[in-house]
Every structure is written in C-alpha cells, then in structure tokens.
C-alpha positions as a Markdown table, in Angstrom:
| # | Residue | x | y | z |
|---|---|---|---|---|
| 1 | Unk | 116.0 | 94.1 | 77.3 |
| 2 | Unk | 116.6 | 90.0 | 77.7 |
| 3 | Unk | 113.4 | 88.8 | 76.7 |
| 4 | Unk | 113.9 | 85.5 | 79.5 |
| 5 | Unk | 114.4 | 88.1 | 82.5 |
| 6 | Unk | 110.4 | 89.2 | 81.3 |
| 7 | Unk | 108.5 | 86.8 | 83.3 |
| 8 | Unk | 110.6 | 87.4 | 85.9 |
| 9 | Unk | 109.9 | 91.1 | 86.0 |
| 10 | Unk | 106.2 | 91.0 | 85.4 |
| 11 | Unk | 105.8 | 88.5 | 88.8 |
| 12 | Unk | 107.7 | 90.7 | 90.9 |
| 13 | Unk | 105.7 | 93.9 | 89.4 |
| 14 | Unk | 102.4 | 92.5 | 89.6 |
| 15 | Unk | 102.6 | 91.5 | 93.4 |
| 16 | Unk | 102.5 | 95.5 | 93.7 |
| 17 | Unk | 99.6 | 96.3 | 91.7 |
| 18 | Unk | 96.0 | 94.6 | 92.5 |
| 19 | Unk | 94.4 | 91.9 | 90.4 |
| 20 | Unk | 92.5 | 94.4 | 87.7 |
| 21 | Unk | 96.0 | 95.4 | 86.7 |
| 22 | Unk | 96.9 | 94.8 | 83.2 |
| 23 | Unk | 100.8 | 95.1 | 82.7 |
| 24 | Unk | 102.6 | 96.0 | 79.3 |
| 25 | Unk | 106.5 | 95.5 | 78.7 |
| 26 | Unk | 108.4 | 97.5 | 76.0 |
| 27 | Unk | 112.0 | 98.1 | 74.5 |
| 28 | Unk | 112.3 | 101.6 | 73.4 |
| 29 | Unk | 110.7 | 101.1 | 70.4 |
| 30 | Unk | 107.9 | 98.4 | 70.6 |
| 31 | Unk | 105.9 | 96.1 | 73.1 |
| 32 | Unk | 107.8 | 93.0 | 73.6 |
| 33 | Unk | 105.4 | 91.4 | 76.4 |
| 34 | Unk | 101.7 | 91.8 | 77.7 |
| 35 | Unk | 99.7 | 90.5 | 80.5 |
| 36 | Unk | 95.6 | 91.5 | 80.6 |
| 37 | Unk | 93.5 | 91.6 | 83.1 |
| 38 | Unk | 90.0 | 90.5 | 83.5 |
| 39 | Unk | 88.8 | 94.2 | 84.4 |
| 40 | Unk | 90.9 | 96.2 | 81.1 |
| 41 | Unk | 92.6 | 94.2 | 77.9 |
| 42 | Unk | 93.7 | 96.8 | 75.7 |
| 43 | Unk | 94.6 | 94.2 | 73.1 |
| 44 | Unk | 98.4 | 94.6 | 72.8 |
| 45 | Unk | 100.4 | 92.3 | 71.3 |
| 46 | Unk | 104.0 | 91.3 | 71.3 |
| 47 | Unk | 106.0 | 93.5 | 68.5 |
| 48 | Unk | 102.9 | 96.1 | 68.3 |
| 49 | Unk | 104.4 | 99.8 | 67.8 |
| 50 | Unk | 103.9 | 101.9 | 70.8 |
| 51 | Unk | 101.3 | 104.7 | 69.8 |
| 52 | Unk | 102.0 | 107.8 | 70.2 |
| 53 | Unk | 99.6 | 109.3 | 73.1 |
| 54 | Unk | 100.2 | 106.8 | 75.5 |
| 55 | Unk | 101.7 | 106.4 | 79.1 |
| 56 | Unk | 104.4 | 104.2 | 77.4 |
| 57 | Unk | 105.7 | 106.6 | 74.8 |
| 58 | Unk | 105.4 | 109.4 | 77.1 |
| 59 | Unk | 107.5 | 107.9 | 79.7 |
| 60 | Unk | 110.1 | 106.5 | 76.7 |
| 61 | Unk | 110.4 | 110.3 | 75.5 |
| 62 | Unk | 110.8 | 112.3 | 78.6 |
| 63 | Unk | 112.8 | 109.3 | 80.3 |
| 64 | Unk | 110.5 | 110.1 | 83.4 |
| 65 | Unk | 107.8 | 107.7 | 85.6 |
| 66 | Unk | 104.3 | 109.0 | 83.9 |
| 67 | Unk | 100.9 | 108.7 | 85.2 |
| 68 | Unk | 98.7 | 109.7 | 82.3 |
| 69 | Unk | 94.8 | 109.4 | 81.7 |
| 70 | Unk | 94.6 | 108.0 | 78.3 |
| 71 | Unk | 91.0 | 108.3 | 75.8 |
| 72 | Unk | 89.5 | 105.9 | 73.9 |
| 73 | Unk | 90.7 | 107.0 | 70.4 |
| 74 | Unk | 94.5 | 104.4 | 70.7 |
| 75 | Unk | 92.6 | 101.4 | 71.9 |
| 76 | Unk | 89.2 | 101.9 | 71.7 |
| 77 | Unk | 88.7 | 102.3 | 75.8 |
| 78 | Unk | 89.7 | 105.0 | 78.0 |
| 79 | Unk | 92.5 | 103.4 | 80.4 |
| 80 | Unk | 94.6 | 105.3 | 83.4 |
| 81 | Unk | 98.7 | 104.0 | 82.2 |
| 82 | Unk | 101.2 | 104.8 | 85.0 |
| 83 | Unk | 104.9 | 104.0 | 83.2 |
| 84 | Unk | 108.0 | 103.3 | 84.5 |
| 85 | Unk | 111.2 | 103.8 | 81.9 |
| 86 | Unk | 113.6 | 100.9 | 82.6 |
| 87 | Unk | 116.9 | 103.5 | 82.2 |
| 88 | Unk | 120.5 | 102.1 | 81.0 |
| 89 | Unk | 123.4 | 104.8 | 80.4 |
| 90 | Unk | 121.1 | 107.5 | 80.7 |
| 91 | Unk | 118.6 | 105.9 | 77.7 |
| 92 | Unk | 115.3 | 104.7 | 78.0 |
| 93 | Unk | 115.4 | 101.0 | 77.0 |
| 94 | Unk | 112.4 | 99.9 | 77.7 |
| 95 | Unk | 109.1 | 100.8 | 79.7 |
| 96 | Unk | 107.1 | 99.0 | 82.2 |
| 97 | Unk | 103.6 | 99.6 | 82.2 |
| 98 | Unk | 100.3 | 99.3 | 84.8 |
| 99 | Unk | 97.4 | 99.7 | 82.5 |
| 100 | Unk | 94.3 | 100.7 | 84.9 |
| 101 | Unk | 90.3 | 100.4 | 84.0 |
| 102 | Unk | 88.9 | 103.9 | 84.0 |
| 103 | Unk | 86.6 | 103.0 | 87.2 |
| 104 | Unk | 90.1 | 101.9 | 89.2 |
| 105 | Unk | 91.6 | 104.7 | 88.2 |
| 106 | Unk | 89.1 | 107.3 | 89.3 |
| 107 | Unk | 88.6 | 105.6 | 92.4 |
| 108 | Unk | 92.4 | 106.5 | 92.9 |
| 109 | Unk | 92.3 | 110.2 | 92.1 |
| 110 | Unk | 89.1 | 110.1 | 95.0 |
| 111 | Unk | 91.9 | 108.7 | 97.2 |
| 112 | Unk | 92.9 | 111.0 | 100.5 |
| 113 | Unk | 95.6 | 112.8 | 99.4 |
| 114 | Unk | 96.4 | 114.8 | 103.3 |
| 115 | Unk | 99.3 | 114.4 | 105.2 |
| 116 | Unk | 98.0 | 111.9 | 107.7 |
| 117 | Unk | 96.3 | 108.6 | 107.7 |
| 118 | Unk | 93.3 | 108.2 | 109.9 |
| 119 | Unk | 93.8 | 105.3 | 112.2 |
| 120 | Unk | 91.2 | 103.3 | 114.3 |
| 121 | Unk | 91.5 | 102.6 | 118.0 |
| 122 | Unk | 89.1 | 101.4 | 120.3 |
| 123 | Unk | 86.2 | 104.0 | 119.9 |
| 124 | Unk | 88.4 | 106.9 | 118.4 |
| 125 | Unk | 89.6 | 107.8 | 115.3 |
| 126 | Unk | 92.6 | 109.7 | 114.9 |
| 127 | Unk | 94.7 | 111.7 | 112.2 |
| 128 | Unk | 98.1 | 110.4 | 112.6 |
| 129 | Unk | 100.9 | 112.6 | 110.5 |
| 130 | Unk | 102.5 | 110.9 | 107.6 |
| 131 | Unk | 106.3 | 111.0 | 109.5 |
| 132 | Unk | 104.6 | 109.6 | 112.8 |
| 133 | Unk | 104.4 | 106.5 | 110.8 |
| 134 | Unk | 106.5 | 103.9 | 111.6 |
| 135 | Unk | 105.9 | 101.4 | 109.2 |
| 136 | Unk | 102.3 | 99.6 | 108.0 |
| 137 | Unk | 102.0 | 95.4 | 107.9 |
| 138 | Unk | 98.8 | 94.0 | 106.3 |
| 139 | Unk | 98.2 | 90.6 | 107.9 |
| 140 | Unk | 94.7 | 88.3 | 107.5 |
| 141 | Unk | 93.0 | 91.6 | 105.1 |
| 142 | Unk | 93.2 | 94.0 | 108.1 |
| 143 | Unk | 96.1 | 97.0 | 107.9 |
| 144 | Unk | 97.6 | 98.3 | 110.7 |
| 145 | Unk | 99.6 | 101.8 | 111.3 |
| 146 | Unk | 103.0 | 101.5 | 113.9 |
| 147 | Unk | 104.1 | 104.6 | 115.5 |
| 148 | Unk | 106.7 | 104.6 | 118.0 |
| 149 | Unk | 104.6 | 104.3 | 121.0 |
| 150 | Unk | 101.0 | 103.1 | 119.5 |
| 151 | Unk | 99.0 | 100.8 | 117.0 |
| 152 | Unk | 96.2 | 102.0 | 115.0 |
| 153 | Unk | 94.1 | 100.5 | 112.4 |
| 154 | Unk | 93.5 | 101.6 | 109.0 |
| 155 | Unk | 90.6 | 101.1 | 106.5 |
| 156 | Unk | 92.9 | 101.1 | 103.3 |
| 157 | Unk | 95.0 | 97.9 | 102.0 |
| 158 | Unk | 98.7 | 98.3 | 100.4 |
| 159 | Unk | 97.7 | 98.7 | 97.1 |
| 160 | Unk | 95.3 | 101.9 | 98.2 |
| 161 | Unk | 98.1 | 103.1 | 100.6 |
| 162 | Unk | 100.9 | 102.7 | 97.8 |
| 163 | Unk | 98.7 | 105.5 | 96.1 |
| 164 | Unk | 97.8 | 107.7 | 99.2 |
| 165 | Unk | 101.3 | 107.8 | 100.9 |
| 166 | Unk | 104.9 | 110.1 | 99.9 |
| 167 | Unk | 106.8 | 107.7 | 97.7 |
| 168 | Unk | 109.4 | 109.2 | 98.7 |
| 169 | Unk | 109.1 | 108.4 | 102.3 |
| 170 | Unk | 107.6 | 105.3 | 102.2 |
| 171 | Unk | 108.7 | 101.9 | 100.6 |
| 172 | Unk | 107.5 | 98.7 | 100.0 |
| 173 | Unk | 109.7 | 95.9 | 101.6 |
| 174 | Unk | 107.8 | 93.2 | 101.4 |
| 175 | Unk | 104.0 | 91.9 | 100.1 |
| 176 | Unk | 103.0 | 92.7 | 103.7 |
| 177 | Unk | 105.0 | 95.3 | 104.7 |
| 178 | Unk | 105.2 | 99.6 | 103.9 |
| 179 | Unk | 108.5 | 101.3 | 106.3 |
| 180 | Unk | 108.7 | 104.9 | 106.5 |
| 181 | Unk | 112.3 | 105.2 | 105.5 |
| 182 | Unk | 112.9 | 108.1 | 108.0 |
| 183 | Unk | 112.3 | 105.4 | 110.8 |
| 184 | Unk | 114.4 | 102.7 | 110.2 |
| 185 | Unk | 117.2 | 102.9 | 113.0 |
| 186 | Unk | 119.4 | 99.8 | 111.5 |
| 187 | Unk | 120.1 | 97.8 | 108.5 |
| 188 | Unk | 121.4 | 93.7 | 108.7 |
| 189 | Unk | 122.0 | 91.2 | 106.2 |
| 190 | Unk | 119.9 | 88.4 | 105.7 |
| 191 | Unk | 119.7 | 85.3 | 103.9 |
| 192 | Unk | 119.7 | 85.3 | 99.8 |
| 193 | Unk | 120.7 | 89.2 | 99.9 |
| 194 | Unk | 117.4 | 90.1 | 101.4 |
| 195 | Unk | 117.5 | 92.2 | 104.6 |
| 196 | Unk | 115.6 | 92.9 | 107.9 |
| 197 | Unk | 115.0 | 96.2 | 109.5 |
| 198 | Unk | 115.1 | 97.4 | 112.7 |
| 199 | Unk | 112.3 | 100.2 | 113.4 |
| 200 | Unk | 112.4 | 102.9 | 116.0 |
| 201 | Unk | 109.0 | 101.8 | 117.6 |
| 202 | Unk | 109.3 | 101.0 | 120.8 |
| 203 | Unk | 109.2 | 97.0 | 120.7 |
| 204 | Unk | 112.4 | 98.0 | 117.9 |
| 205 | Unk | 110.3 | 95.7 | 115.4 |
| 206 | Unk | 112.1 | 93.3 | 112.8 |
| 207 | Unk | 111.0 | 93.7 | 109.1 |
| 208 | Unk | 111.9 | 91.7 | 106.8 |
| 209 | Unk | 112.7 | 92.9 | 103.2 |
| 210 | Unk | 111.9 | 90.5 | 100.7 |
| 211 | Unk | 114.0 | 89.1 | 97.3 |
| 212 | Unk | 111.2 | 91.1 | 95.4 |
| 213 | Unk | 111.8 | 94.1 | 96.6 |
| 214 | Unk | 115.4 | 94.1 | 98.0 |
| 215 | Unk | 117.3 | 95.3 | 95.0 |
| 216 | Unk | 115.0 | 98.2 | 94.5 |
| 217 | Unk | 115.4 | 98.8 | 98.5 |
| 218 | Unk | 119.3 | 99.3 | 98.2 |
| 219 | Unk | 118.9 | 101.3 | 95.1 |
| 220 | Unk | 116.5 | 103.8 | 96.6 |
| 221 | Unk | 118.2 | 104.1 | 100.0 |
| 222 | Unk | 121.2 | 103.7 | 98.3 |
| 223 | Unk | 123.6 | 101.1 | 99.7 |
C-alpha cells in the first residue's frame, strides 16, 4: 500500500465512523499508520507486528470484513475491532481498521436489529419496513426517513443507523445522506466523477453522491 495515499484514506474513513473511533492501517504483515481516539488508544505504532487475536489479523487471514470483540490480554484493554481487508489480485494487502471502546461497542450490539425503523410523526409512532425506505438525510442533528409518499422522523443519527440497517441495501452517499439502493430510479453524472440520484419518492428527490463515497458507490452497484 502507497504510504502517501494513507492520509487520504483515513479522512475519507473516519467521516464514517463517530469521533471515539480510533483507526489502524496495515500492509499484510504490519501496521503502517494509526490514528487514536480520545475514548480508546490502544498504543499502536507504525511498523508494530499485528498480533495474532485481533480484528486485523483475522480479517488478513480469512480475506473477509471482521467484527470481532477483542480482550484485554493484546493491548491491555478490551476493544470491539471491525476490519476491512484492502484486496488486490485476490490477496489481502493491507487492512483497515475501526478500533471501538468497549462501552461504544456494547451500546451497538443493544442497537434494534428488526426489520423496520420506527419513525416519528406528529403524535404517532410508526414501524416503517426496511424496503419502504427511500433514503435517510441528517440535516441540523435531526434524521429524517423518506418513503415514497411520507416523511418520518427518526431518533438514531448515521453513524447508529450505519449499524442498525442491511448493508446490503443501504449505502452511504454522502456525510448527510443513507439511499436504499432498491429505490434509486436513475443515475447522472456530476461534476469531479461524483453523481446525483434520482429517488422514487414522490417529489423524485436529487441526492447527491459525494467524492468520498462515489468510487465505493460504483463499485458496489457496480458501474
């Protein structure tokens, strides 16, 4: 992995993840870059072996995302690691890394896991299927649910939602913006090789797909 496209990669990873995030970097055989957080430092450093145990050489071995609870015997704290293998030729050449606290990460596994998202309006709550789901914006620290016909709000922000929803139904576009892939009706170019996306709601919203995420966009819808 080019060590100068690091910093690159870390800023577009760690708009996904919130702030108590730490992030780790490897090549396949050591850890070549670290950012901590203020919530979890687990101490790495730059050329540090990767332990066997951890998300990161899980993820190296089987050449498969992990999400792995990890004790306190490696680094001295327990730590929830979700790993991503960076994959070139059908190798593992490297591993990103999202290196939890323990109290973030069992707040996720409390997270809703049903096929609906409750959603807020007027005096009403209402369970509101998974494929129903337009797409989700977060705008001013308040999310909000599109369906075709209606607009709901929702008591969980993008980073929550990123853990709660079917990732293989919903993508992340844009800092503000989840689209169920199922509802996108078109596709257009935009400027920089980002995109926009026009939604099957009923005002046929425009979402934009940001240079962050529009490489991984086109990969996963694949285009």
């Amino acid at each position: 992995m080019e060590q100068t496209s690091v910093p690159l990669l870390i800023e577009a990873i760690s708009k996904a993840f919130p702030e108590e995030v730490s992030i780790a970097v490897a090549d396949d055989t050591r850890f070549i870059y670290y950012h901590p957080s203020q919530k979890i430092d687990l101490k790495i450093k730059p050329g540090d072996d990767i332990p066997e145990g951890t998300a990161t050489h899980r993820a190296l071995q089987i050449r498969q995302k992990v999400s792995l609870h990890v004790k306190s015997q490696i680094y001295g704290v327990p730590y929830f690691g979700l790993s991503i293998p960076l994959l070139s030729g059908g190798s593992a050449a490297g591993c990103v890394t999202a290196i939890f606290p323990q109290t973030a990460a069992e707040e996720r596994a409390r997270l809703p896991k049903h096929q609906f998202l409750i959603g807020r309006r007027e005096d009403r709550w209402i369970p509101i299927p998974h494929q129903q789901i337009c797409f989700i914006q977060s705008d001013g620290g308040k999310t909000t649910l599109y369906t075709e016909k209606d607009v709901y709000l929702n008591k969980y922000n993008l980073a929550e939602l990123q853990n709660i929803l079917p990732q293989d139904q919903f993508v992340r576009c844009h800092r503000s913006f989840f689209v169920n892939v199922n509802a996108i009706e078109e596709i257009h170019p935009h400027f920089h090789s980002t995109f926009v996306l026009v939604m099957r709601d009923k005002h046929r919203s425009r979402i934009p797909v940001s240079q962050t995420y529009a490489s991984s966009f086109r990969q996963l819808l694949g285009f």
